[in-house]
C-alpha positions in Angstrom: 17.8 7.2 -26.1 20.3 7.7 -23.2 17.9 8.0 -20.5 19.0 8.7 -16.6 16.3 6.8 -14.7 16.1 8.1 -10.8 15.3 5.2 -8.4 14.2 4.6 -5.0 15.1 1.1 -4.6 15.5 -2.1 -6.0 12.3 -3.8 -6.2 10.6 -0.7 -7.8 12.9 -0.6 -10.5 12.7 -4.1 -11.6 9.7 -3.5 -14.0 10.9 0.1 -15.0 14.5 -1.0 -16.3 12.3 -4.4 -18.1 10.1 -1.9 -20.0 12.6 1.0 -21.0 15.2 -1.2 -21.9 12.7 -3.5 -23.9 11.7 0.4 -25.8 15.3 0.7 -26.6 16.8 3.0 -24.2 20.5 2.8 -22.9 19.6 3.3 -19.1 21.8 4.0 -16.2 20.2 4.5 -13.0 20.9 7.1 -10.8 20.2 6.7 -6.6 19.5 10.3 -5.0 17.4 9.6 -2.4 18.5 12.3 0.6 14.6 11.4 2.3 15.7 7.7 3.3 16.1 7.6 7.0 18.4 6.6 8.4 21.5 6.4 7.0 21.6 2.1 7.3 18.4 2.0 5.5 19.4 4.2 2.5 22.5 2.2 2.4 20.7 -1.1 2.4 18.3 0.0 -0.5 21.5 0.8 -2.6 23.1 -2.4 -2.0 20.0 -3.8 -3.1 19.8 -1.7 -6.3 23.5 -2.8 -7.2 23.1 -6.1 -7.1 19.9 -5.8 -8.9 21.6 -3.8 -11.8 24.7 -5.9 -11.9 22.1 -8.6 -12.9 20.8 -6.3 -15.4 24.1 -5.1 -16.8 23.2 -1.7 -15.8 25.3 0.7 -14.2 24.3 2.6 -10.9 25.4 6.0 -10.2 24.6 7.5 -7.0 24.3 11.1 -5.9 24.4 13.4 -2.8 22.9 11.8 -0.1 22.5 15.2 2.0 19.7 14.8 4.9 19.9 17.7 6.0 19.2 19.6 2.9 16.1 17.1 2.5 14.9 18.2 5.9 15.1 22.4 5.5 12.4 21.7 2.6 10.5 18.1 2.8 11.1 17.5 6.5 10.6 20.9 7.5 7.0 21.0 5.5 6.8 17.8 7.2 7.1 19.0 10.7 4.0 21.8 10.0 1.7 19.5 8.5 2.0 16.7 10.7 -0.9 15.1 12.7 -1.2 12.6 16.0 -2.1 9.3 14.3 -3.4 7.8 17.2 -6.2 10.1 17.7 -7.3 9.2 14.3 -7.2 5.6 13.8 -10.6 4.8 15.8 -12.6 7.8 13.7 -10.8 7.4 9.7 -12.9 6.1 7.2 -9.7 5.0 5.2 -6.0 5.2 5.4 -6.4 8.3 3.0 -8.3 9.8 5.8 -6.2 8.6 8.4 -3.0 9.9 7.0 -4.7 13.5 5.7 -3.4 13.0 2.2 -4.4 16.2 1.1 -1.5 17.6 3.5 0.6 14.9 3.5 0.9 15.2 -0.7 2.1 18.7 0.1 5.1 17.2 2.2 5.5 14.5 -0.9 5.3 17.1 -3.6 8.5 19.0 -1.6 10.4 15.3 -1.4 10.0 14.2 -5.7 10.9 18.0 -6.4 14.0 18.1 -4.5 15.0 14.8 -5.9 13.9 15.1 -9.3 15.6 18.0 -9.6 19.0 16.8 -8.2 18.0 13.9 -10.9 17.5 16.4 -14.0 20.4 18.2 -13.2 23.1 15.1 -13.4 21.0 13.8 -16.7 21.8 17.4 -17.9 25.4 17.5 -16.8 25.8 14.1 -18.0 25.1 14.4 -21.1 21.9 12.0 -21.3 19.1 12.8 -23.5 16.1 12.7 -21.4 15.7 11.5 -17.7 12.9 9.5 -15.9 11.9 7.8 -12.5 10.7 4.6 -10.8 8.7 6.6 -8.3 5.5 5.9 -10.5 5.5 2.1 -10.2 3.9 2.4 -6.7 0.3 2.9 -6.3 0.8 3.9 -2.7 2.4 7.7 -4.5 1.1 10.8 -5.5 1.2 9.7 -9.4 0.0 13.0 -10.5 1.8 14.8 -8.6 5.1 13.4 -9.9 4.8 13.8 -13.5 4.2 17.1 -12.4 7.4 17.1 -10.7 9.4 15.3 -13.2 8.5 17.8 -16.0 9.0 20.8 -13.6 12.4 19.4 -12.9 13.0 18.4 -17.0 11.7 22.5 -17.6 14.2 24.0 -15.5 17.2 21.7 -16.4 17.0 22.0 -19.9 16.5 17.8 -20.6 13.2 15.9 -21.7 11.5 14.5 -18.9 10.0 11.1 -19.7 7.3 10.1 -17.8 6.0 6.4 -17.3 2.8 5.4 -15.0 4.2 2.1 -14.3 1.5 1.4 -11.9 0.1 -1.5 -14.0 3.6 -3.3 -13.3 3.6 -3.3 -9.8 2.0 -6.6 -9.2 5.0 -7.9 -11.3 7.2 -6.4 -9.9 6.5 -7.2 -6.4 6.1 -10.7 -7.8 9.4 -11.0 -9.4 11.1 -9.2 -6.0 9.6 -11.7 -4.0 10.5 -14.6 -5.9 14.1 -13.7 -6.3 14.4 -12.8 -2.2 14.9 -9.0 -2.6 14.6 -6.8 0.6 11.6 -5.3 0.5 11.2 -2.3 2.7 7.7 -1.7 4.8 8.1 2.4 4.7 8.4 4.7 1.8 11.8 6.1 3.2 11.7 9.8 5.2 10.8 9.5 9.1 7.5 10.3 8.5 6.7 7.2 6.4 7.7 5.6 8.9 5.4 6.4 11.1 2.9 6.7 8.6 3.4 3.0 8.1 2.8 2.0 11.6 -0.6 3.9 11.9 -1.5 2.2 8.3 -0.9 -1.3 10.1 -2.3 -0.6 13.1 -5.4 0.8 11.2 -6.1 -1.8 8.8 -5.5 -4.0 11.9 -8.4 -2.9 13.9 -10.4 -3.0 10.3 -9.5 -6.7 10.3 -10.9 -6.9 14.0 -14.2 -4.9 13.9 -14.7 -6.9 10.5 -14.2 -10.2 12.8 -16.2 -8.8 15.3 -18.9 -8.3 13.1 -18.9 -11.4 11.6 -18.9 -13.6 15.1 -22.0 -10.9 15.9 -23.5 -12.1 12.9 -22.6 -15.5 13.0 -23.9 -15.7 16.9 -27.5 -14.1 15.5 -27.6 -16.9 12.9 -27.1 -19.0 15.8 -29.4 -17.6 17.8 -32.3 -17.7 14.6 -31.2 -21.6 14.0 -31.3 -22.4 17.9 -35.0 -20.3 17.9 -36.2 -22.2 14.7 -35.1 -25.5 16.2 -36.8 -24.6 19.3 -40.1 -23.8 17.8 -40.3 -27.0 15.5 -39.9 -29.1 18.7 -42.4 -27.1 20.7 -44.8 -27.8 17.5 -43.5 -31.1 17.6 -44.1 -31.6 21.1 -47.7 -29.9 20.6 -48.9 -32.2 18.1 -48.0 -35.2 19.9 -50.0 -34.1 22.9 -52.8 -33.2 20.5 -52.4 -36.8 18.9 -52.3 -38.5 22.8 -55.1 -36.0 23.7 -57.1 -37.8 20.3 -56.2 -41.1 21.0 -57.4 -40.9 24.8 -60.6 -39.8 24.3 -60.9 -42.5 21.3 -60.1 -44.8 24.2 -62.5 -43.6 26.3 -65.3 -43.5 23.4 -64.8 -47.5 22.9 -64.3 -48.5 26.3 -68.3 -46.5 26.9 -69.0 -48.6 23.7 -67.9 -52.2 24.9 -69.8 -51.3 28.6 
């Protein structure tokens, strides 16, 4: 099958272009990514991808990269859903919590339509039999959300949308990316991953404290129990030696009445 596989980066589509080329498919991948911000770091992921897919013997066709389109739908959502991380990162149960996914897929749902889309219509215009994406290799995405997406996109194009939960492969793949020195961004790639990012580190940062804090209040109580134990067994030892003097004087005594 001539398949048109829509990537976000290199790493990601290590496993992804593994797998469907192993099932057969003639694969080009195609780079429409108008949420990476800024304009370096998009460029950077590309270069990235190319050299990947040279490596591969795959070829790399890139489309619009048109911010400002990304921010009238994504970024605009975006704007009206966002919340003040640092009010949140003392009270949130989870990073879930802490980044209100249930708005914040909202805002993602907008970002894999708009790119999907862009994707289906080039595998359309292209003349490719079905399109996919790497989107689903990380389990930090709404993997529901964009098969959902990727079959809207596939409807309204025409083309057959073929959707992978590659998931399983992300282990691997960040594995094989780390091995072979690939740049491996720390944000998903609009602004407000970015500072969705920060608040994750800085959240699972304190975790890592209160858990340390925790565990030096628990270690100073075992402390405390040992140091308590120890005192007791020498105030029992301390005891029974005065009882045992307290025996032995009066035995004293009893023989030296005795001998008189």
């Amino acid at each position: 099958m001539k398949l048109l596989l829509h990537a976000c980066c290199g790493p990601c589509s290590l496993e992804p272009v593994r797998l469907l080329a192993e099932a057969g498919h003639d694969i080009v991948i195609f780079y429409s990514n108008s949420n990476i911000a800024p304009r370096d770091e998009y460029e950077r992921r590309l270069s990235e991808l190319r050299a990947f897919a040279d490596s591969a013997g795959v070829r790399v066709v890139e489309g619009a990269y048109d911010p400002e389109a990304w921010e009238a739908s994504a970024g605009a959502l975006g704007d009206r859903l966002a919340v003040d991380y640092a009010t949140r990162i003392d009270q949130a149960r989870s990073v879930s919590e802490l980044l209100d996914d249930a708005n914040r897929q909202k805002r993602c749902r907008a970002c894999y339509r708009q790119r999907l889309r862009e994707a289906a219509a080039a595998a359309r215009e292209g003349g490719f039999d079905a399109f996919s994406t790497t989107l689903s290799v990380s389990p930090y995405q709404f993997t529901d959300v964009i098969r959902q997406e990727l079959e809207r996109a596939g409807a309204a194009e025409g083309i057959e949308a073929l959707f992978e939960d590659f998931r399983p492969y992300y282990d691997e793949a960040t594995r094989r990316s780390r091995e072979a020195g690939m740049y491996r961004q720390s944000y998903c790639g609009c602004r407000f991953s970015i500072a969705e990012g920060e608040a994750t580190r800085a959240w699972l940062k304190r975790q890592r404290a209160l858990k340390q804090a925790a565990s030096a209040r628990e270690r100073a109580g075992e402390d405390a129990r040992q140091a308590a134990e120890r005192a007791e067994k020498a105030r029992l030892k301390r005891a029974y030696a005065d009882k045992q003097a307290r025996k032995k004087a009066v035995l004293k005594a009893l023989r030296a009445q005795g001998g008189a």
